[in-house]
N, C-alpha and C positions, 0 to 999 in steps of 0.2 A: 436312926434317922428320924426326924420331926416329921410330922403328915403334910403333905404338900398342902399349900395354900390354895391347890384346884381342888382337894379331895372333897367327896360331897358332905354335907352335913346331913343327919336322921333326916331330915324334911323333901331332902333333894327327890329322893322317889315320887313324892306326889307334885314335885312342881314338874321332873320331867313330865309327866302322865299329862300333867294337867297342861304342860305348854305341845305336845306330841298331840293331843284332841284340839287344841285351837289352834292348831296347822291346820288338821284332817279337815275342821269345819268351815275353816277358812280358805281351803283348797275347795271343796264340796261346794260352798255357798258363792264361789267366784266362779268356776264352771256352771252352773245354774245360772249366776247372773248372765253370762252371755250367751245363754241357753234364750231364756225369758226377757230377754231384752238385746233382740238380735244387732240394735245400734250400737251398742258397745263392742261390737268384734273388732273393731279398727283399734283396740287394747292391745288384742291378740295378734294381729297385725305389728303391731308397733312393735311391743317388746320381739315377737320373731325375728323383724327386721336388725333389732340391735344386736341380738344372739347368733344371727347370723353374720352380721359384722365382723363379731367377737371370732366367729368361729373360724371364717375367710384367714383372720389376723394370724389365728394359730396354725390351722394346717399349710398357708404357707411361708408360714417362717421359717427359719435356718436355723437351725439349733447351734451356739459356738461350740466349738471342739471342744474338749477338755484341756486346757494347759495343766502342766506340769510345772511348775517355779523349778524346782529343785527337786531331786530324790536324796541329796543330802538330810533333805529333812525329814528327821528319821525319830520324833520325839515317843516318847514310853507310851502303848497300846494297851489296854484291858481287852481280851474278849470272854462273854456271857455266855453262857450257854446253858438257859433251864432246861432241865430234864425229869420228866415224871413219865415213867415207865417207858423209857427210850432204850431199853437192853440191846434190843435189833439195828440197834442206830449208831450208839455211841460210839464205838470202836470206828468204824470207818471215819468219823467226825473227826475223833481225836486225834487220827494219826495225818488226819489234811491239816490238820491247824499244828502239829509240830514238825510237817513237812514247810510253814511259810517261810518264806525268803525273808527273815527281818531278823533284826540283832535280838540275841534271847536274853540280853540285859536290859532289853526295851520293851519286852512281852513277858506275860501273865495270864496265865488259861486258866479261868473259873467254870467249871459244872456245877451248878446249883440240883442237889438230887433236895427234889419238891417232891418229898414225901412217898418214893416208888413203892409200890407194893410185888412189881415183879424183881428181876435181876439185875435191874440198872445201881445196885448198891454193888454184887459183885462183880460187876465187870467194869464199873468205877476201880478200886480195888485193882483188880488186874494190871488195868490199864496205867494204874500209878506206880507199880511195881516197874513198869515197861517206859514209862517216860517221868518221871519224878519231878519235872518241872509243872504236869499238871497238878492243879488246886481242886478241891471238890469241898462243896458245904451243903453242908446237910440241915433241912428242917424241915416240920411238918408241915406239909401242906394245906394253907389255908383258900385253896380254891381259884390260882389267879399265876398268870407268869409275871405283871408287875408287880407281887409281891414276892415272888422270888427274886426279880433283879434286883427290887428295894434291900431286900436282906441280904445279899453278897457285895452291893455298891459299896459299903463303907469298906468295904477290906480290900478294893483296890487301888492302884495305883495309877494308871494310864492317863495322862489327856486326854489321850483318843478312847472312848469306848466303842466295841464293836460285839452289836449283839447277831448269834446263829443260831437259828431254832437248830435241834436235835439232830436232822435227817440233812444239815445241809454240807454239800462241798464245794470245796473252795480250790481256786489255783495256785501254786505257790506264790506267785507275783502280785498274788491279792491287794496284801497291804502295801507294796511299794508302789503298788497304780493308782491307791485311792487316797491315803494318810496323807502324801504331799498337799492334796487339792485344800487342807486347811490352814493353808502358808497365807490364803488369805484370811483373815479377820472376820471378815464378813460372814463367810461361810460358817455356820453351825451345823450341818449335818451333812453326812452324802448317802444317798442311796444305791442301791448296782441294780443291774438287772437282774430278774428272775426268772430260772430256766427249770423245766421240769426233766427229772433224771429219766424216768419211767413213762415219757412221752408215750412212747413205742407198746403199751401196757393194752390200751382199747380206747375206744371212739374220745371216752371224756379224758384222759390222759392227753390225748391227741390234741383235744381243745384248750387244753387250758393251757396247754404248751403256745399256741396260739393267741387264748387270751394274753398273756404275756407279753406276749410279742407285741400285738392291740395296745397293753397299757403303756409297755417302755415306748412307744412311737410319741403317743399322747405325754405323756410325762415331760420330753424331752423338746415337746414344739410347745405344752405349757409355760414352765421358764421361760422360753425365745421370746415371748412377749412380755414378761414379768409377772405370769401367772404363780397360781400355787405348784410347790411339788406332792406328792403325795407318799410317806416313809411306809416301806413294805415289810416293818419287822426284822425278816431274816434277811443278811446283807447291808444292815443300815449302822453308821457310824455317828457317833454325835460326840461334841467336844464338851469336855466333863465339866467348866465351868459353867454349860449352859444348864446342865441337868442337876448342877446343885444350886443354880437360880430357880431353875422349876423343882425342886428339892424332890429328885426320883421322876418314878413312872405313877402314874392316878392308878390305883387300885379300886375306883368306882367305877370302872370302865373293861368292857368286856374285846377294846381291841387297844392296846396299850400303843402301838404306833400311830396308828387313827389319832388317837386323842394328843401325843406328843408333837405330832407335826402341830399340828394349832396353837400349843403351850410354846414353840420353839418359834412359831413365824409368831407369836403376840408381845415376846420378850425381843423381836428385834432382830433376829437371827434369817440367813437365808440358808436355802438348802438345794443341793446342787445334785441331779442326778446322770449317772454316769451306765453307760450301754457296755463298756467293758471296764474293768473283765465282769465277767457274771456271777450269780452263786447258781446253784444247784438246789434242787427240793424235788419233795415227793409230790404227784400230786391224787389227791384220791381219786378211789376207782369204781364208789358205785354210786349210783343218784343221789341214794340216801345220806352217804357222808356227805356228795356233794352239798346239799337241800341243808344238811344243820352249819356247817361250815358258812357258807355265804349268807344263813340269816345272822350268823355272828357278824359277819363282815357289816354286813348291812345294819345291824342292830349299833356296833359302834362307828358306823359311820355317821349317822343321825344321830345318833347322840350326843355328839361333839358341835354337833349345829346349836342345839338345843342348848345346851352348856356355857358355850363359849359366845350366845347373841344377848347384846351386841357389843360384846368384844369387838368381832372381827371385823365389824364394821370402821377400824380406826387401821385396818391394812394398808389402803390407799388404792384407788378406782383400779388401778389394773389387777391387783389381786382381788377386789371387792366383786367387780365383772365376771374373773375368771371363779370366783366359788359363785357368785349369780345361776351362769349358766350350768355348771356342773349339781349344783343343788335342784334350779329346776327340773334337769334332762335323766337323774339319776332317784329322785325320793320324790318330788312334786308329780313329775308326770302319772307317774304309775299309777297314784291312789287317784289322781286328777281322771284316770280312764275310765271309774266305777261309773261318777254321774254321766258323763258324756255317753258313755257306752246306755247308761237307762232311758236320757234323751233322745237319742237316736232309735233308742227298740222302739220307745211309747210314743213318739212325737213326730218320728219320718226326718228330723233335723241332719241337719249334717253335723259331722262330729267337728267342734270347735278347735280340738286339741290336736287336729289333723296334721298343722303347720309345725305343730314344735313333734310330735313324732316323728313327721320328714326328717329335720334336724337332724334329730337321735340318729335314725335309719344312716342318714349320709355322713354325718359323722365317725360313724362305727365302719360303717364300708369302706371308707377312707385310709382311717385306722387302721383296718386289717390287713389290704390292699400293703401299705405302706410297710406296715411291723412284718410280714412276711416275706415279702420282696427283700426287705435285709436281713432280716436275722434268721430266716431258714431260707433265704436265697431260692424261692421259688419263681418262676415265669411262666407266661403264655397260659395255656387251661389247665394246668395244675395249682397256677396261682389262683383262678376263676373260681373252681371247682373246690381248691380248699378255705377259700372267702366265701362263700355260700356255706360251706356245714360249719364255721364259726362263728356267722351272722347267724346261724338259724339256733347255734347251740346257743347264744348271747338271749334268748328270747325267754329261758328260764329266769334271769333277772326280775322281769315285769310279778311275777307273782314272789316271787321272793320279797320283792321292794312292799307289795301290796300287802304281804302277808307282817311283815315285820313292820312297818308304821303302823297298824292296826293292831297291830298287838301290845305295842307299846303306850299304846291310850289307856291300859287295862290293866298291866299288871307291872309286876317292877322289874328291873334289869334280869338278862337272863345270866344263870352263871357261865362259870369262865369253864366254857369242854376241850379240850384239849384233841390236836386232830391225828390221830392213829396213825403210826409211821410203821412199817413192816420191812424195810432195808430189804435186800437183795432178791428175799425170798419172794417179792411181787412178781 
């Protein structure tokens, strides 16, 4: 496969760096300005007023159903599945995806073993003794799962690709609920919801099982307005002519979803997310994974800002608004908290950035309120009770965000770590 036309050139490291510092300063030196020049707060005003707009628009939207055209339409599927030291994982994976409900002259199972150094080579092996329709390709791992998808893409066949991390399950009826939804044209990708297997594990299992819930609400009143969607990796389906126009996955990039959604809405494409059925996933279980895990998230999430402007400035005002608000509320605010927060020790001011952390606040409250009520069917003080320890767990964010645009003024991309899956035995 040829290098995509997004992949970076040698230089790209110091223009991130160097476009990543004239954010931070340009964040910095604009909180300062309505610091020292208290007339200008009616800025801060203003734009709140529009974000809050924007925001009204989404949370009460109606999100349309998902139609189904036809489940006749039933066209040839790829699914991806890299694996680097997934031994603990694989088997369960494998036998959900030759348990799906879809014609087996229309499907094709690729395992890309990325280099395992544990037992993921034999129980590959095993595994293909036991179902001989799985495919497995093997090479060394050069540090990266879009280059693992890059290396196994040319050898298949599907329209439809559907990539699953390692750890994930699936319901038989998978692909018959989601593969028809590209009988539209329009549509280039679909996403599913993301459920954590190991909810039940401890407090941060708990949560994220939750953040989930928070994000697919969000996701799904996004769209209702003609907002962006947001592709979650594992679970996400893309039509294969799209990804041989963006020829692959970026391999300069440390979240390969992150950065394909923006390649997939810049080529034209929409992308539709769907609450059922769901996939399944691990989710880790101590700080510490949590803490390297979301500075990745984070790290390619801003990256793709930085990348792709001003591209995406040519999306069209409802999408242009809806990454507006999500860019300020999610990577602006955070490092925006440092000066304000100095202003306020040293000067007795009031913090300027007061207005858009409300936002944030009732935003997310909304969000959670809303994703749990449906999709773990909670009410009354149970519902209260488990919005308060999601809201309070969401607050790790703030230094994650602070700590990862700051570090990327300095140094160059982090590499690609891969997040430890331990199957049953958690």
């Amino acid at each position: 496969m040829t290098k995509s036309t997004y992949y970076l050139s040698k230089n790209t490291s110091f223009y991130r760096r160097f476009k990543a510092t004239l954010v931070v300063l340009l964040v910095w030196g604009g909180v300062s300005l309505l610091h020292w020049l208290p007339e200008t707060q009616w800025l801060m005003l203003g734009l709140t007023a529009i974000l809050t707009l924007q925001t009204l628009r989404m949370l009460v939207a109606k999100p349309a159903a998902a139609m189904m055209e036809s489940e006749i339409y039933l066209p040839p599927v790829s699914i991806l599945v890299p694996a680097k030291n997934e031994s603990l994982v694989l088997a369960d994976l494998v036998y959900s995806l030759c348990q799906l409900n879809y014609p087996s002259d229309s499907l094709d199972i690729w395992v890309v073993d990325d280099g395992s150094t544990d037992e993921t080579l034999q129980v590959l092996t095993e595994l293909q003794t036991q179902f001989p329709s799985l495919q497995v390709h093997r090479r060394e791992s050069k540090g990266g799962k879009s280059g693992a998808l890059n290396a196994v893409f040319p050898f298949t066949q599907g329209e439809i690709i559907l990539v699953c991390d390692a750890d994930a399950q699936l319901p038989a009826n998978f692909l018959r609920q989601t593969v028809p939804l590209f009988q539209k044209q329009a549509i280039g990708a679909v996403q599913v919801r993301k459920a954590i297997s190991n909810a039940n594990t401890n407090f941060l299992t708990r949560c994220q099982q939750m953040e989930m819930n928070c994000d697919s609400f969000l996701q799904t009143h996004r769209i209702a307005i003609g907002g962006m969607c947001e592709l979650r990796g594992n679970g996400m389906l893309v039509r294969r002519e799209l990804l041989d126009k963006c020829q692959g996955w970026n391999e300069n990039t440390v979240t390969d979803d992150l950065d394909l959604c923006f390649r997939l809405y810049l080529a034209g494409a929409e992308i539709k997310f769907v609450t059922v059925p769901s996939i399944q996933e691990e989710g880790v279980t101590t700080w510490e994974k949590l803490w390297h895990q979301r500075c990745r998230w984070a790290e390619g999430g801003y990256q793709r800002y930085l990348d792709y402007f001003p591209q995406i400035l040519t999306l069209g005002w409802a999408k242009e608004i809806d990454l507006l608000l999500f860019f300020l509320l999610q990577f602006l605010l955070p490092i925006g908290l440092i000066p304000d927060l100095l202003w306020t020790i040293f000067y007795s001011h009031h913090p300027v950035l007061f207005p858009l952390q409300t936002l944030l606040s009732i935003i997310l409250t909304i969000a959670f309120i809303a994703g749990l009520y449906q999709f773990q069917n909670l009410r009354g003080w149970s519902l209260v009770w488990t919005t308060i320890q999601g809201s309070s767990y969401m607050v790790h964010w703030i230094p994650v965000m602070i700590v990862t645009t700051l570090k990327m003024c300095v140094q160059e991309r982090s590499h690609w770590v891969k997040t430890e899956h331990r199957g049953r035995i958690t």
